[in-house]
C-alpha positions as CSV (number, residue, x, y, z in Angstrom):
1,X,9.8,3.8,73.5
2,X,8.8,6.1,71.0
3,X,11.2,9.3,69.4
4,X,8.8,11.6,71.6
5,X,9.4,9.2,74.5
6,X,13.2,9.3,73.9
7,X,13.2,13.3,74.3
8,X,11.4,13.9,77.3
9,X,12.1,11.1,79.8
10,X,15.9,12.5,80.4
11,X,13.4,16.0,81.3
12,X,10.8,14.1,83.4
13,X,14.4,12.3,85.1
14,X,15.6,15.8,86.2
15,X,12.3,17.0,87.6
16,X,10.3,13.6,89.0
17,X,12.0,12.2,91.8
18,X,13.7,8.8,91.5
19,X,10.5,7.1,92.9
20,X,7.9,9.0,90.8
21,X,10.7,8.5,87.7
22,X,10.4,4.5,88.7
23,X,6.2,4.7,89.3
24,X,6.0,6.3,85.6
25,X,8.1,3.4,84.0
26,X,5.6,1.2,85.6
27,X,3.8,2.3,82.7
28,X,6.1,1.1,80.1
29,X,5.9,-2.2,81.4
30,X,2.4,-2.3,81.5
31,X,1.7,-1.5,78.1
32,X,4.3,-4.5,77.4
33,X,2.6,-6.5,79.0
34,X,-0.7,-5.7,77.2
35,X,0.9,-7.2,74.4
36,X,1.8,-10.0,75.9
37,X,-2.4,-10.1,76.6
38,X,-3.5,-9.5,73.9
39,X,-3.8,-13.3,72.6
40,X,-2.8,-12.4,69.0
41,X,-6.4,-10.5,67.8
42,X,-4.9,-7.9,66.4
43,X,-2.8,-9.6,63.8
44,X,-5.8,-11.9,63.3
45,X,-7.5,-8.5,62.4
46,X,-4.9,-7.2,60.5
47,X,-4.9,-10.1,58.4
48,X,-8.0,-10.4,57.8
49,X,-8.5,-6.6,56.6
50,X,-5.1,-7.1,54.5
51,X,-6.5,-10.2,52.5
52,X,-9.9,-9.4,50.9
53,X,-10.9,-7.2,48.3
54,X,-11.4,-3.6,49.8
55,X,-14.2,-2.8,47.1
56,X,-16.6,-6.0,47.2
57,X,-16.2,-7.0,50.8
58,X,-17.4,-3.3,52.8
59,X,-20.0,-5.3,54.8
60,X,-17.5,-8.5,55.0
61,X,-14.9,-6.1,57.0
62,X,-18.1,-4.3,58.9
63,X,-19.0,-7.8,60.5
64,X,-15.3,-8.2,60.9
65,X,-14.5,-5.2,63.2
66,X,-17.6,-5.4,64.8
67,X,-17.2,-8.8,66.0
68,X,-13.7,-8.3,66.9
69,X,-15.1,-5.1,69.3
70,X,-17.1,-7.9,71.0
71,X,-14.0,-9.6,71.9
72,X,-11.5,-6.8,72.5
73,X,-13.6,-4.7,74.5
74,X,-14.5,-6.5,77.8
75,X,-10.8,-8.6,77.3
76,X,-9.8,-4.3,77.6
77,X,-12.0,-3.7,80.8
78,X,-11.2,-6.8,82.8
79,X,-7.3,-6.3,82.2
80,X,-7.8,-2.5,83.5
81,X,-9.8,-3.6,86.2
82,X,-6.9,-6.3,87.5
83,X,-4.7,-3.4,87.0
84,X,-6.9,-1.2,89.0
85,X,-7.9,-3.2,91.8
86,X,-4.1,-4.6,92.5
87,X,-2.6,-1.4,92.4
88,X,-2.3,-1.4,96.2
89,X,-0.1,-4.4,96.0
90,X,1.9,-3.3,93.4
91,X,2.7,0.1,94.2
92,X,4.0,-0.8,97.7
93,X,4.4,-4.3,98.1
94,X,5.9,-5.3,94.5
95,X,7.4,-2.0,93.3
96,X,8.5,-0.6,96.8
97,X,7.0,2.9,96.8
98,X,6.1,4.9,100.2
99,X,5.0,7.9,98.6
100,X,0.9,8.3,99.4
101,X,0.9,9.4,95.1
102,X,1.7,5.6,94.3
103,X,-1.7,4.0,94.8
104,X,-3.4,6.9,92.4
105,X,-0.3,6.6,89.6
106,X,-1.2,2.5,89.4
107,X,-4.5,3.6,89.5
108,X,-4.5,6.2,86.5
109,X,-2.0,3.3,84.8
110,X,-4.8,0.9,84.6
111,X,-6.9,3.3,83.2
112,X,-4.7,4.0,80.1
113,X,-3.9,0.5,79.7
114,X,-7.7,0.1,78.6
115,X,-7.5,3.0,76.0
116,X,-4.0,1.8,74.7
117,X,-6.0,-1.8,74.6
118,X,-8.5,-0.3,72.0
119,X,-6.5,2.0,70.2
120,X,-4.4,-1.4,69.5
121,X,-7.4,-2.8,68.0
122,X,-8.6,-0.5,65.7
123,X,-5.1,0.3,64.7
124,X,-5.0,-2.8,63.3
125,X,-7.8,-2.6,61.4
126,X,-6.4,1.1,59.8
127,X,-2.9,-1.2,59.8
128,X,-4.9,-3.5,57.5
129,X,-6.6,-1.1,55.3
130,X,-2.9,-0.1,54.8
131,X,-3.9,3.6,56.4
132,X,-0.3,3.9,57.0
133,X,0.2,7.9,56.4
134,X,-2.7,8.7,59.1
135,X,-1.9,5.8,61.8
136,X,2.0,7.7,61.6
137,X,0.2,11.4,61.3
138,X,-1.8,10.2,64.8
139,X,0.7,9.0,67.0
140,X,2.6,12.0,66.1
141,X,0.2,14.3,67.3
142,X,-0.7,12.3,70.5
143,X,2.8,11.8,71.3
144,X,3.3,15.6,70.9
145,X,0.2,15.9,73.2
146,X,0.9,14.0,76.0
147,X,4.9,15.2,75.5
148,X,4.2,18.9,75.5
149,X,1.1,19.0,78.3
150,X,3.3,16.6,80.6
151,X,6.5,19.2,80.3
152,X,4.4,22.4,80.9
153,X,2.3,20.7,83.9
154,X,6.3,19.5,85.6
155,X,7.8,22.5,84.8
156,X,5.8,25.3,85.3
157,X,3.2,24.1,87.7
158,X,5.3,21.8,89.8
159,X,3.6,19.1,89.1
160,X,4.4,15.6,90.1
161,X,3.7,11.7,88.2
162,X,0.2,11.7,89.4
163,X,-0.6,14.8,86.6
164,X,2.1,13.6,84.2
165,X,-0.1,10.4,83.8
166,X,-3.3,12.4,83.8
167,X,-1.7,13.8,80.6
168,X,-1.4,10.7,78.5
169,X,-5.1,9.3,80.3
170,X,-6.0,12.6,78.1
171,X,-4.2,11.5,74.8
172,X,-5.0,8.4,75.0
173,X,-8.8,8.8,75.1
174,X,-8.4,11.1,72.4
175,X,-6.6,8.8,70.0
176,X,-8.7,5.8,70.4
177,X,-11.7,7.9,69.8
178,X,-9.8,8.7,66.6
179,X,-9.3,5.4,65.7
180,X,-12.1,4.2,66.2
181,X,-13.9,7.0,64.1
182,X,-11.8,6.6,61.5
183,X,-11.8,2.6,61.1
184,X,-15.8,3.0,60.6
185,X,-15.7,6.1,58.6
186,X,-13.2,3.8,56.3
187,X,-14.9,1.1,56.5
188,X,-19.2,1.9,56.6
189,X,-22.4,0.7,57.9
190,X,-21.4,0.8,61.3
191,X,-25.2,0.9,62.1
192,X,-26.0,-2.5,60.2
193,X,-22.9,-4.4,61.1
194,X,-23.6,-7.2,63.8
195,X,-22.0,-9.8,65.7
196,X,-21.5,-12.9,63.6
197,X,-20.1,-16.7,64.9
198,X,-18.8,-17.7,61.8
199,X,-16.7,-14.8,61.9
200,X,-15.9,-14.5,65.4
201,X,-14.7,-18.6,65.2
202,X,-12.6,-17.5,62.1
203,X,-10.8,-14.9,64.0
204,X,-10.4,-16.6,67.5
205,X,-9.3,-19.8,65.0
206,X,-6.5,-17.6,63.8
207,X,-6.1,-15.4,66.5
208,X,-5.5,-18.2,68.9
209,X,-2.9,-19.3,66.8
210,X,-0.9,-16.1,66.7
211,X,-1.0,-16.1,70.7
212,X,0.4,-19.4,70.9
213,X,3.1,-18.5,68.9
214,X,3.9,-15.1,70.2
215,X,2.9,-15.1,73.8
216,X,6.5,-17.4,74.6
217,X,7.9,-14.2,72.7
218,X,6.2,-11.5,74.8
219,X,6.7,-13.0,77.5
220,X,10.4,-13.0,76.7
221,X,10.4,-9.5,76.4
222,X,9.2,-8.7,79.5
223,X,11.0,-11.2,82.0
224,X,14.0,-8.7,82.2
225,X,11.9,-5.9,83.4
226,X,9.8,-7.8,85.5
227,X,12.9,-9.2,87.2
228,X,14.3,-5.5,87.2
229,X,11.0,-4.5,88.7
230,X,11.7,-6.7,91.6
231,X,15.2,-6.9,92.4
232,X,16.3,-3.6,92.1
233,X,14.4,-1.3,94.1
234,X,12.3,1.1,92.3
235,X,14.8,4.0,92.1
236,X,17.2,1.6,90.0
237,X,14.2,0.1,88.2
238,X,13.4,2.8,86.9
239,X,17.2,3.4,85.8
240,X,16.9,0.2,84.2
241,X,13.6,0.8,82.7
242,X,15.5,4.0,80.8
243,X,18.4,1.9,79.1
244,X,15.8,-1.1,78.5
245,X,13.5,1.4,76.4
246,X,16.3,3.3,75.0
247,X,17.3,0.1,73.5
248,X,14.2,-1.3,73.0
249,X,13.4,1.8,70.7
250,X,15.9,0.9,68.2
251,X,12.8,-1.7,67.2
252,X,11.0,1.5,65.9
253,X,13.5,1.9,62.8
254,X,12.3,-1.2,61.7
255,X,8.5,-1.2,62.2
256,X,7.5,0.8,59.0
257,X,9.5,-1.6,57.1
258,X,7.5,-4.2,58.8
259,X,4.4,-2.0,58.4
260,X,4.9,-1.7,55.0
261,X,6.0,-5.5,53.8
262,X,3.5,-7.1,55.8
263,X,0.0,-6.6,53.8
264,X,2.2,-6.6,50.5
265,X,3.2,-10.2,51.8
266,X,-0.1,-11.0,52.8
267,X,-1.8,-10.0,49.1
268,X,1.2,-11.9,47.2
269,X,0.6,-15.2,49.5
270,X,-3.4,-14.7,48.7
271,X,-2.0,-14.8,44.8
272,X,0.1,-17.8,45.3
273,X,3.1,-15.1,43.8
274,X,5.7,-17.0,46.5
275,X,8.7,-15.8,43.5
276,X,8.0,-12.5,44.0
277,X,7.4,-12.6,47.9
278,X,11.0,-14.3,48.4
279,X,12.0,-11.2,46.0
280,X,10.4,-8.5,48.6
281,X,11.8,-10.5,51.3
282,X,15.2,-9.7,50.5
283,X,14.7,-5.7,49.7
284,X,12.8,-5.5,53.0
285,X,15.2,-7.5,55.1
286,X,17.8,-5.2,52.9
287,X,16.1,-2.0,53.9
288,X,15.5,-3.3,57.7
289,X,19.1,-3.8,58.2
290,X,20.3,-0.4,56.7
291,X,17.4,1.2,59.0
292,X,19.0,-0.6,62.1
293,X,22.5,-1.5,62.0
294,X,24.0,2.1,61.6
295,X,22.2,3.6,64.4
296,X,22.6,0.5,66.9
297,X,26.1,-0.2,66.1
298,X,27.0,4.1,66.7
299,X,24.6,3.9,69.6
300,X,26.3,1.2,71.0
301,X,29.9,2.0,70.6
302,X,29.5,6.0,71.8
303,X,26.4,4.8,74.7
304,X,28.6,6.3,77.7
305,X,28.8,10.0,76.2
306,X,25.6,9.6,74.9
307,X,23.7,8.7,78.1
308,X,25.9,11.5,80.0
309,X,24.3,14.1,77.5
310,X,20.7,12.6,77.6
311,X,20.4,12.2,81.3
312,X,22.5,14.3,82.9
313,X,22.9,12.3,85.8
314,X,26.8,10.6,86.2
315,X,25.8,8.0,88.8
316,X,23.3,6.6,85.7
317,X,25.3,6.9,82.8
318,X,28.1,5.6,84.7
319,X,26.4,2.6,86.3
320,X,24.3,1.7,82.9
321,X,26.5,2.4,80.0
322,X,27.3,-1.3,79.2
323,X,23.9,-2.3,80.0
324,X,22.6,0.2,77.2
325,X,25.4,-1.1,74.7
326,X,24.6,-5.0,75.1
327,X,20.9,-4.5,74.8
328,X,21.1,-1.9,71.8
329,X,23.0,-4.9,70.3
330,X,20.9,-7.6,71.2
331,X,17.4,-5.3,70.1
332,X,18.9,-4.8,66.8
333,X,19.4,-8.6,66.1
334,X,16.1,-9.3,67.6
335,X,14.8,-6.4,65.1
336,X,16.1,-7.5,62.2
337,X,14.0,-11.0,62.4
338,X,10.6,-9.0,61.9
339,X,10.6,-9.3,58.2
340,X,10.8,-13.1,58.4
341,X,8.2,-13.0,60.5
342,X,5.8,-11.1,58.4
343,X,6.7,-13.4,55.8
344,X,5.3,-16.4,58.5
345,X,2.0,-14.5,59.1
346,X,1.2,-13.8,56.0
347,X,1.4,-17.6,55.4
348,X,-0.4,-18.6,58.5
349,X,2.3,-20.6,58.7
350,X,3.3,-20.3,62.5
351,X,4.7,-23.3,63.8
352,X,8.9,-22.2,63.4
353,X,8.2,-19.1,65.2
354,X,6.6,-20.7,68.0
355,X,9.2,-23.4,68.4
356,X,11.5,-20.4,68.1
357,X,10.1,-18.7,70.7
358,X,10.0,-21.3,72.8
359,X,13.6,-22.1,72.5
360,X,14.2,-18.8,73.2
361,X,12.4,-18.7,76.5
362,X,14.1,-21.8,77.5
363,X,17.1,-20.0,76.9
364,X,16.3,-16.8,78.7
365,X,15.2,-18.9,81.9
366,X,18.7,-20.5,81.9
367,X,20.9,-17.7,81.4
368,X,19.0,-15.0,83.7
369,X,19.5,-16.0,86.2
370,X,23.3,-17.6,85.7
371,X,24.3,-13.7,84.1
372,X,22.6,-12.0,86.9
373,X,23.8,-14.0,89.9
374,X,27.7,-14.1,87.7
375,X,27.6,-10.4,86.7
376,X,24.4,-8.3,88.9
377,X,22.4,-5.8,86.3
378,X,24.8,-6.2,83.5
379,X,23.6,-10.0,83.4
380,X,20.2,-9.0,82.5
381,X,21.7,-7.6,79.5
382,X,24.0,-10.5,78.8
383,X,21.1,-12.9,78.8
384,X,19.5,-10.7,76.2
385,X,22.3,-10.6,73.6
386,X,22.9,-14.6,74.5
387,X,19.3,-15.4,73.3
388,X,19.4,-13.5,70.4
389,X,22.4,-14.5,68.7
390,X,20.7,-18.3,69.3
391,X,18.1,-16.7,67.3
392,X,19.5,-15.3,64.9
393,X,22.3,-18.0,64.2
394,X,20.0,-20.8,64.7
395,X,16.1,-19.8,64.2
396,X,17.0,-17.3,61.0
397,X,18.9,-21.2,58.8
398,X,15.9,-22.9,59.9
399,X,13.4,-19.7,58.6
400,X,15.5,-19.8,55.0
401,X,15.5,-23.9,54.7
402,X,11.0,-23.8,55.4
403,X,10.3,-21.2,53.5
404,X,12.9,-20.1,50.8
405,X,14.9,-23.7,50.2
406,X,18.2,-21.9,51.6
407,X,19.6,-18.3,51.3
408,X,20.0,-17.9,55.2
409,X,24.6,-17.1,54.2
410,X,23.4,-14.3,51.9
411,X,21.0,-12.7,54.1
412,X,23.5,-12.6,57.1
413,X,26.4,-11.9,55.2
414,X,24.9,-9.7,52.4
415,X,21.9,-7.8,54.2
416,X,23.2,-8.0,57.3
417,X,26.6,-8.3,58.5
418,X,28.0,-6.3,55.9
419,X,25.9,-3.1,57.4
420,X,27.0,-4.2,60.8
421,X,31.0,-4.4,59.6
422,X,31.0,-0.6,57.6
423,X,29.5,0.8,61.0
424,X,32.1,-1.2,63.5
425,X,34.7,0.4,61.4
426,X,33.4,3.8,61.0
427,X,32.7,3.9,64.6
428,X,35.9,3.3,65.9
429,X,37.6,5.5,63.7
430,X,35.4,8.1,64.3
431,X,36.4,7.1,68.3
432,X,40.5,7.3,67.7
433,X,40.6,10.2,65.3
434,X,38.4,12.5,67.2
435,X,37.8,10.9,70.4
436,X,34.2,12.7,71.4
437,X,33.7,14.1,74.5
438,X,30.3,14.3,76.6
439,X,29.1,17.5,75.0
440,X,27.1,18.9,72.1
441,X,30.1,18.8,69.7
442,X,31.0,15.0,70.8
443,X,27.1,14.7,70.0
444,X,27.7,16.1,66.8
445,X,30.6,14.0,65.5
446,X,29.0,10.9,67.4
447,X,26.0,12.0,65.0
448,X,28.0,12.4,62.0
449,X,29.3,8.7,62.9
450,X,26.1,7.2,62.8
451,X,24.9,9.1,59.4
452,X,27.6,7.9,57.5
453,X,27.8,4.9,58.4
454,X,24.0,5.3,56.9
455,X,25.2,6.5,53.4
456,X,28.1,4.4,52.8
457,X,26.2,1.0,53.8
458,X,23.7,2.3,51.4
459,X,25.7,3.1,48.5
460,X,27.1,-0.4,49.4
461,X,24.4,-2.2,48.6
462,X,23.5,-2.3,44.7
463,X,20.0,-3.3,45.1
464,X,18.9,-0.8,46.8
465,X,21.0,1.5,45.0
466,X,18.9,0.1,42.4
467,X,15.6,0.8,43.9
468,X,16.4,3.9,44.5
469,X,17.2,5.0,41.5
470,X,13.9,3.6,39.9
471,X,12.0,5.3,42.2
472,X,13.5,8.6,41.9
473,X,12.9,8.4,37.7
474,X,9.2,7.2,38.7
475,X,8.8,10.2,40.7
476,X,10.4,12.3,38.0
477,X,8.2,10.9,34.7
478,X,5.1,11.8,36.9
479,X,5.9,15.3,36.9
């Protein structure tokens, strides 16, 4: 969920009804699963964009995206059309609904799955072009779009999910038009570019390989919700659906470091610079942790005040507190592997992560259902925060032995549990000295918490107090 998302679902809670509240999380699954479908082109184009020369290759990268819009673009219509014609089976036999809305809302769904399909796409190409400002400056805007126009329709018009998802149909043909323009505009002769098989067996080569190693992953990602989905009845699905993006949202603090380190990888790999890449691997996985760990770790320690505040609702935030605190936890540690993993891309070496990933599914598939027969919804988030520390304990040694020749005790200890130990501590003191309540001034100290716990893990860490400082006298001698 993005920081727009986190803001108005707690208002589209209080107006929707529970089972319009649960057909509009549909949507958050559905774009998860997307990923999960994608079969790992995007990466493949992001690579691809990140490793050539941007001033000799302009008709290279026009073939590229080209070709790739061969692939993507029927892959996007036969998804949505799945989407579209199951929606009868999904909205009342698999989700549970009896409103006569239902059918329309899986309906409308399917239809902005196919422009969040090609907005993916040519993201990645802007991704790869490192067009970072303007992919950011984009998905500001639509998000403030679909945000705003959603609110005004609910709350002045008395609207119900049915407009709401007519709302982000809107901005999401808007922002893959924008995409789209933009990646040619970037990129030229759109006119002249063609289809080409040498190309198009490069990219499915590579492509292919990324989906074998991340679809185990995806997949792991979703099998909580899909269980949810089923299990819980769509009122509480959509309850869980909440907490599960809530949590899953923690992930954004650590995508523009990801953003960021993974071209810069990709262009030292292509220079055969591996010192300097294990160099950048630390400041990023550095700078990842101090962009996580102080906002999970507050997060999870204050979630019961905080979900009382944000919902509004005391049957929820009563119900789903400690579901909210074990996934924040277990997001954050599944989080703070995405730096190794851009390190693994940019190598095209895949094979770790999709053992990794594998293990990790095996593991899932055991403990779901164990945690959630032992311990009901709470066990969904148990198996979460179970599969992660495997991951983390076991898949992050093996990561430093491939591809650094060791180093795994000073990222965990250095980067990482250090952050996590400062927050702990300022967290529960922050608990027993002022003990905050469910309202805005318990919000205020809870916030206060979390920032710093932010400054002092920072000036902690002399590396990046270091960095820091040389960037600050950069940006001074350029004045």
């Amino acid at each position: 969920m993005t920081i727009s998302g986190l803001v108005v679902m707690p208002l589209y809670l209080r107006v929707l009804s529970e089972e319009e509240f649960g057909l509009f999380s549909f949507l958050t699954m559905a774009n998860g699963l997307l990923m999960m479908l994608e079969l790992g082109f995007s990466k493949a184009v992001s690579h691809e964009f990140a490793s050539v020369d941007k001033n000799s290759s302009i008709s290279d990268l026009a073939i590229t995206l080209r070709t790739t819009e061969w692939f993507f673009v029927p892959i996007g219509i036969l998804l949505a059309s799945v989407l579209f014609f199951s929606a009868e089976f999904i909205a009342y036999s698999w989700l549970g609904a009896t409103s006569s809305d239902a059918l329309l809302a899986i309906r409308l769904i399917a239809a902005i799955v196919f422009f969040q399909w090609v907005i993916l796409f040519y993201q990645a190409a802007l991704l790869g072009l490192e067009n970072h400002t303007f992919i950011n400056f984009a998905q500001i805007i639509y998000l403030l779009f679909v945000a705003s126009s959603g609110l005004i329709l609910l709350y002045l018009k008395e609207c119900g999910v049915v407009e709401l998802l007519v709302c982000y149909l809107t901005g999401s043909i808007l922002l893959s038009t924008t995409f789209g323009w933009l990646s040619w505009k970037k990129i030229g002769k759109a006119r002249t570019a063609s289809f080409c098989k040498a190309k198009a067996r490069k990219l499915l080569g590579f492509a292919l390989k990324v989906a074998g190693v991340a679809l185990p992953g995806i997949i792991l990602m979703q099998i909580d919700k899909v269980a949810a989905s089923n299990i819980l009845g769509i009122e509480k699905f959509g309850w869980y659906m909440l907490v599960a993006s809530i949590a899953s949202s923690i992930g954004i603090l650590a995508t523009p470091v990801y953003q960021v380190a993974f071209p810069r990888f990709t262009a030292l790999v292509s220079k055969g610079n591996v010192k300097q890449l294990k160099t950048l691997f630390r400041i990023f996985s550095q700078i990842s942790a101090l962009m996580l760990f102080p906002v999970a770790v507050t997060l999870a320690i204050f979630s019961e005040p905080i979900l009382r505040i944000y919902t509004g609702n005391q049957d929820l935030a009563q119900m789903m507190w400690p579901v909210l605190s074990i996934l924040i936890v277990a997001k954050a540690f599944h989080a703070s592997n995405l730096i190794a993993y851009a390190v693994q891309l940019a190598q095209k070496k895949l094979r770790l992560a999709f053992q990794l990933n594998i293990f990790s599914l095996l593991l899932m598939g055991v403990s779901l259902p164990i945690f959630t027969v032992l311990y009901g919804v709470i066990g969904l988030a148990w198996s979460w925060l179970f599969v992660t520390l495997g991951y983390v304990t076991i898949g992050m040694w093996l990561f430093h032995k491939q591809f650094f020749n060791g180093g795994y005790w000073k990222w965990l200890f250095i980067d990482n549990l250090s952050v996590i130990t400062l927050s702990v501590l300022i967290s529960f003191l922050t608990l027993k000295w002022f003990e905050p309540n469910s309202n805005l001034i318990g919000l205020s100290i809870i916030a206060m918490s979390g920032l710093t716990s932010l400054l002092i893990s920072f000036l902690a860490n002399p590396n990046l107090r270091i960095q820091a400082i040389s960037i600050f006298k950069v940006m001074r001698s350029s004045r």
